[in-house]
C-alpha positions as CSV (number, residue, x, y, z in Angstrom):
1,X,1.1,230.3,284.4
2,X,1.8,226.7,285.3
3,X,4.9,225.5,283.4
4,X,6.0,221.8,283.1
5,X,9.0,222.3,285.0
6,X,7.4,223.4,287.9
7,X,4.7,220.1,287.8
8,X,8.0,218.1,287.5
9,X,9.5,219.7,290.5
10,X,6.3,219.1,292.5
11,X,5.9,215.7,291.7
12,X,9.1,215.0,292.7
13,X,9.2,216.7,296.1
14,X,6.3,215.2,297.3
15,X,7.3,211.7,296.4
16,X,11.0,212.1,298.3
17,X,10.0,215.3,300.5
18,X,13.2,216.1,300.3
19,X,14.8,219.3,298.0
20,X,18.2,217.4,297.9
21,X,16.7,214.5,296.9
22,X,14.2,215.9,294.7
23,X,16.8,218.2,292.8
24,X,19.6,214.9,292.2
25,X,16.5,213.1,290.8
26,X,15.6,215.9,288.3
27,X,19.3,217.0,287.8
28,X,18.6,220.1,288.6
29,X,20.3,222.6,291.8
30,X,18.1,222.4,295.1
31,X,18.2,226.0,294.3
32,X,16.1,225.7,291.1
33,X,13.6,223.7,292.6
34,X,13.0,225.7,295.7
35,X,12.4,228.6,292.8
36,X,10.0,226.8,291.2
37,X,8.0,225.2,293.9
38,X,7.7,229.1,295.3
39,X,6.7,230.2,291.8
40,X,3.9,227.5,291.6
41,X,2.3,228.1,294.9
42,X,2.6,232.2,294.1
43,X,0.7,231.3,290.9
44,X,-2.0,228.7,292.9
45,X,-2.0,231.3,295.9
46,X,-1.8,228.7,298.4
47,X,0.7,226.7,300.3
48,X,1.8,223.3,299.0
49,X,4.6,222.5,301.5
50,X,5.3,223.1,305.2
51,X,9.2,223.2,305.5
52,X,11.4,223.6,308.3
53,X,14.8,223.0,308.5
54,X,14.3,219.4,309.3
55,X,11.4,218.7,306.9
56,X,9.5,219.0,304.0
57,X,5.6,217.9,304.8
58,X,2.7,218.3,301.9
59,X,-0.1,220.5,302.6
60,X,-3.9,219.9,302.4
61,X,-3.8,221.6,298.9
62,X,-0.4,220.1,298.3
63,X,-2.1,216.3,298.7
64,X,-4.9,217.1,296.7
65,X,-3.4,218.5,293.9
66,X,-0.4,215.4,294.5
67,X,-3.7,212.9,293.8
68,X,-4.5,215.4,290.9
69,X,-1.2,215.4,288.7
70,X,-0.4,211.7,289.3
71,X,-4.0,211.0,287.8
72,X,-3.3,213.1,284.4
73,X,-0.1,211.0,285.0
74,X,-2.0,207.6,284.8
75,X,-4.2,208.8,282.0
76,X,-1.5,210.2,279.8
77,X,0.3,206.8,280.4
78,X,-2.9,204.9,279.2
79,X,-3.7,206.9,276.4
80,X,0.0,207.0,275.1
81,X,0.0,203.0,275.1
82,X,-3.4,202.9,273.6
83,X,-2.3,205.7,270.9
84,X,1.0,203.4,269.7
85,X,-1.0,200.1,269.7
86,X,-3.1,201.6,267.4
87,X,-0.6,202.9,265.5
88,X,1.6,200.4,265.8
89,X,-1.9,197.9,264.2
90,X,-2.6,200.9,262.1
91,X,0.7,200.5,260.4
92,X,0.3,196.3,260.0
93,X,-2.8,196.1,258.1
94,X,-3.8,197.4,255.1
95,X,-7.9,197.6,254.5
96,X,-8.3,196.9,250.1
97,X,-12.1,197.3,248.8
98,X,-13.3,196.1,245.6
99,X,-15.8,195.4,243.5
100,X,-17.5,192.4,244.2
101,X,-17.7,191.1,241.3
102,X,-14.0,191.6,240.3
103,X,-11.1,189.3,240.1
104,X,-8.2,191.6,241.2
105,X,-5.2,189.2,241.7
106,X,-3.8,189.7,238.0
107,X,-3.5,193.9,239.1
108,X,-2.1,193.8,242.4
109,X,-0.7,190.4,243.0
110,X,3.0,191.5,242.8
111,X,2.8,194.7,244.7
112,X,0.9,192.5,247.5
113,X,4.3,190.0,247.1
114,X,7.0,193.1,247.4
115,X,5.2,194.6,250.2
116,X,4.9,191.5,252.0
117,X,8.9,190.9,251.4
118,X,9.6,194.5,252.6
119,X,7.1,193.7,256.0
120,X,6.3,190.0,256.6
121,X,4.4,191.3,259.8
122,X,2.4,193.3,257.6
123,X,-1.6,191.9,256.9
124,X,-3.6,192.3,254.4
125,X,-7.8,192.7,254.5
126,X,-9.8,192.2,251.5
127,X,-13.1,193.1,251.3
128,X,-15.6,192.5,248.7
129,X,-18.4,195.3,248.3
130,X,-21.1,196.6,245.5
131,X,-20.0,199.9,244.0
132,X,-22.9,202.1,246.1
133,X,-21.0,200.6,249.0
134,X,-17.7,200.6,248.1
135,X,-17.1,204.4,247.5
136,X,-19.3,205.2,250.6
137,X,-17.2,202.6,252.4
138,X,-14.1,204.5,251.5
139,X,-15.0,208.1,251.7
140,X,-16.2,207.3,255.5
141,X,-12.6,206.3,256.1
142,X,-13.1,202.8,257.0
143,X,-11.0,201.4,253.9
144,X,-7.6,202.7,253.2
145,X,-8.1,202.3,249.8
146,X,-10.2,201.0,247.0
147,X,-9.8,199.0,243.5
148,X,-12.8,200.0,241.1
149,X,-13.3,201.4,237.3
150,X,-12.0,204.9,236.2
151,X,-15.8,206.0,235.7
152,X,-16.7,205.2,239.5
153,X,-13.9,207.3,240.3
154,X,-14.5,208.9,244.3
155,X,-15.2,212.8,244.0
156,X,-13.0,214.0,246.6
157,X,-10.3,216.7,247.4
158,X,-7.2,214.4,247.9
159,X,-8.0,211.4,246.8
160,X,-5.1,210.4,244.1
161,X,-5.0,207.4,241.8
162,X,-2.8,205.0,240.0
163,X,-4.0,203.0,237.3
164,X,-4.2,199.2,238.0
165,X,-5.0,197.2,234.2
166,X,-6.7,197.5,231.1
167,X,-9.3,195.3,230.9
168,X,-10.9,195.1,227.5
169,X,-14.7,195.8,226.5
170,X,-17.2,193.9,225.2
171,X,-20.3,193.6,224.2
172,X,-22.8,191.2,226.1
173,X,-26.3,190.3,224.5
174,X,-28.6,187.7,225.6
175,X,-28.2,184.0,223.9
176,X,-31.9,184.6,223.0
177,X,-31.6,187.6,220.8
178,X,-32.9,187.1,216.9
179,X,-29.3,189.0,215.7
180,X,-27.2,186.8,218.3
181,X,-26.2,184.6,214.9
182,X,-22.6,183.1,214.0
183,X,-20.8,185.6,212.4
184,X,-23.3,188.3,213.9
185,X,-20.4,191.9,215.2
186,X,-20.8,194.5,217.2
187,X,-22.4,196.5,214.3
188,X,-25.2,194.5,214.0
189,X,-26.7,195.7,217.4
190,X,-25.7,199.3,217.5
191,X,-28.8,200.4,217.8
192,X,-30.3,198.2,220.3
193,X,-31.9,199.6,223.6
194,X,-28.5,200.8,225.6
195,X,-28.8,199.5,229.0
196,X,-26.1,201.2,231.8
197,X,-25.6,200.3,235.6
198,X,-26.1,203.5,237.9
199,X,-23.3,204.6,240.2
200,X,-23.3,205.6,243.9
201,X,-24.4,208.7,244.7
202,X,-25.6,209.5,241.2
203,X,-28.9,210.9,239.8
204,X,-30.9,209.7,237.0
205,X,-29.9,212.2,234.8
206,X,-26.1,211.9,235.5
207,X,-26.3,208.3,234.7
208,X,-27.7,208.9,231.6
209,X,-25.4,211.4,230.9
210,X,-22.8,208.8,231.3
211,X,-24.8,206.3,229.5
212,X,-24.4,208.9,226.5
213,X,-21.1,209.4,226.2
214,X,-20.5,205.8,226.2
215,X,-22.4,205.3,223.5
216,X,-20.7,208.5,222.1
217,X,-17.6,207.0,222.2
218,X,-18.5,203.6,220.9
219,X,-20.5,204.6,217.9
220,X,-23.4,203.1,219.1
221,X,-27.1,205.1,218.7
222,X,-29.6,203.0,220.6
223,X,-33.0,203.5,220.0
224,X,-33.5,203.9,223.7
225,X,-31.5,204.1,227.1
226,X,-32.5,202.2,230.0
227,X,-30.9,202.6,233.6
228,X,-30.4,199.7,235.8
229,X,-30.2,200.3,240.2
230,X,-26.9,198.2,239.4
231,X,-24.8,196.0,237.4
232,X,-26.4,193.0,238.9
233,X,-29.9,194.2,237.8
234,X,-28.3,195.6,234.7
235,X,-26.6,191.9,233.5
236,X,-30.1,190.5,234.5
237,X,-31.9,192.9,232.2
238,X,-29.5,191.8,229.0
239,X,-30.4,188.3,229.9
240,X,-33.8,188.9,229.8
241,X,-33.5,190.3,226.1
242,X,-34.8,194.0,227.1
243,X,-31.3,195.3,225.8
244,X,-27.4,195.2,225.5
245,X,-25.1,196.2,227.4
246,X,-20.9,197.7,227.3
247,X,-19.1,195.6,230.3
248,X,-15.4,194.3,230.9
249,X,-13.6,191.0,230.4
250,X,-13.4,191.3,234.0
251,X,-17.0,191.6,235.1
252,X,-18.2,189.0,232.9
253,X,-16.1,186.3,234.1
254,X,-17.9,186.1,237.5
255,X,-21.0,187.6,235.8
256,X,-24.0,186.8,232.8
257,X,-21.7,183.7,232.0
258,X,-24.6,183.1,229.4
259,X,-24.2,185.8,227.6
260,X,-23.2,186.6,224.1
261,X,-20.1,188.3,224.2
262,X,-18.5,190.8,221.5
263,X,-15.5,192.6,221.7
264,X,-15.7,196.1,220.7
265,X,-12.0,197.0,220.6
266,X,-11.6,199.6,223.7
267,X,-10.4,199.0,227.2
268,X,-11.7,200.2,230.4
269,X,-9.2,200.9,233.3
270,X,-9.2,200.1,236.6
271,X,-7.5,201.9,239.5
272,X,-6.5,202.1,242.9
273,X,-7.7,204.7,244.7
274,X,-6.8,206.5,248.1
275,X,-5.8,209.3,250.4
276,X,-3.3,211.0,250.1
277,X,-3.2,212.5,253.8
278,X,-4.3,209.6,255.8
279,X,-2.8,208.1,259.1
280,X,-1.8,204.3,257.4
281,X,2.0,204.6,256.2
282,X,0.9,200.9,254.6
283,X,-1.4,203.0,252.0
284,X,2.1,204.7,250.7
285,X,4.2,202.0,250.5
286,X,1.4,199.9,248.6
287,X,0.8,202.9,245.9
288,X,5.0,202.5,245.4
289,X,5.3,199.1,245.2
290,X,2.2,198.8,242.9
291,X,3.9,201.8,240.6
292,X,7.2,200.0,240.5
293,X,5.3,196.5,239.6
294,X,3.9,198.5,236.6
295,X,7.0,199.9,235.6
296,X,8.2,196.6,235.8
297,X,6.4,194.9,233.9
298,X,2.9,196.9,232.7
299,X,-0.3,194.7,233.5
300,X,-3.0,194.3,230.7
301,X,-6.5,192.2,230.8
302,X,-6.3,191.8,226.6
303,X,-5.0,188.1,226.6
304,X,-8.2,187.3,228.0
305,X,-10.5,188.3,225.3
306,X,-9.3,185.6,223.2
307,X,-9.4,182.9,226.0
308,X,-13.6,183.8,226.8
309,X,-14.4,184.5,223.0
310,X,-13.7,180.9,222.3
């Protein structure tokens, strides 16, 4: 069996063809090295060395296999230097995902801040994606980690979360509708065709499933259910006065800015999402800074409800 010490000691003795020379560079006796050179061409079953007392000349096989190791030298070389520049940009980026339709600063602002105290080199990458995308996106591995609602949670084994805010929800209905009257509530349309965005990776019967225990949960009993492709389609569909729909403070601030807007007294959550055996050390030091901003000082979405009800 070809050991490491005995590559080492052939290496060496064909680049100084000299067992003096060779054992000083390896700090090793002449002794030793004369043992293992023997023991590697007994294992090869060849000659790698003509010596006499005056010389030390490589063989045939000795020069071939000479070219051979200092090759696997080279590679090793390149691949260790490619293998720590990746690390080394691995650890100086961190990928974020979200939804695009989300303003994320007020949840993740100061963990961004500390991090960036505790590694100015370090960069960040944001990248806005629809929610189909977004979990796809991150169960591929090509985002470290992803900022999205409870409900769109990622099914898979090792995949932790941390909760980011509570954003409060409402209650959108189209401008148009004949109950969408000053002093009109959120009782008033209870029982108005429910409409519900799909998820990724969902069927139809999961997101009405879903759409059930929403309205479950809100006291509502809509006449009918109606599923949407997506939230854009979904906000479109309220608009168009086939329905109402349960979204956050969050969603409708970039989103159906012409709707009516009633706030029905829960909160959703949204949360950061990753790994938690991944090869970014960034992902780790971003869920601790982003616990410790919460700990802090506890992020909520509720002071915008009055702000947009206005």
């Amino acid at each position: 069996m070809i050991n490491e010490a005995s590559i080492k000691c052939f290496m060496a003795l064909c680049e100084t063809l000299s067992f003096t020379e060779a054992a000083r560079q390896l700090f090793m006796t002449q002794q030793s090295v004369s043992k293992y050179i023997a023991k590697l061409e007994e294992d090869l079953g060849f000659q790698l060395f003509q010596r006499t007392h005056h010389y030390v000349a490589m063989t045939r096989a000795g020069e071939n296999f000479y070219a051979l190791f200092s090759d696997v030298e080279r590679q090793f070389q390149d691949t260790l230097e490619q293998t720590r520049t990746y690390y080394h940009g691995l650890s100086n980026s961190l990928h974020i995902g979200y939804l695009e339709w989300l303003d994320i600063s007020a949840g993740i602002g100061k963990a961004l801040r500390e991090m960036k105290h505790e590694s100015p080199e370090l960069e960040f990458e944001g990248e806005k994606h629809p929610q189909y995308e977004l979990n796809e996106l991150f169960l591929s591995r090509k985002l470290d980690l992803i900022i999205t609602y409870r409900e769109f949670a990622p099914k898979d084994q090792g995949v932790k979360n941390l909760k980011v805010l509570d954003t409060p929800l409402v209650l959108l209905v189209s401008p148009e509708h004949p109950k969408a009257v000053p002093g009109a509530t959120v009782e008033d349309f209870k029982s108005e065709p429910f409409i519900k965005a799909a998820a990724s990776r969902e069927s139809l019967s999961e997101s009405r499933s879903r759409a059930r225990r929403q309205c479950r949960e809100l006291g509502f009993s809509p006449s009918r259910i109606i599923i949407s492709p997506n939230l854009e389609s979904a906000y479109m569909a309220v608009e168009l006065g086939q329905g109402i729909m349960v979204s956050t403070m969050l969603s409708r601030m970039t989103l159906g800015n012409n709707l009516r807007c009633y706030p029905v007294g829960k909160t959703e959550e949204l949360r950061c999402f990753w790994y938690e055996q991944q090869e970014n050390p960034s992902v780790a030091q971003f869920a601790r800074c982003l616990e410790q901003a919460h700990k802090d000082e506890p992020i909520t979405g509720i002071g915008m409800t009055n702000a947009l009800m206005e």
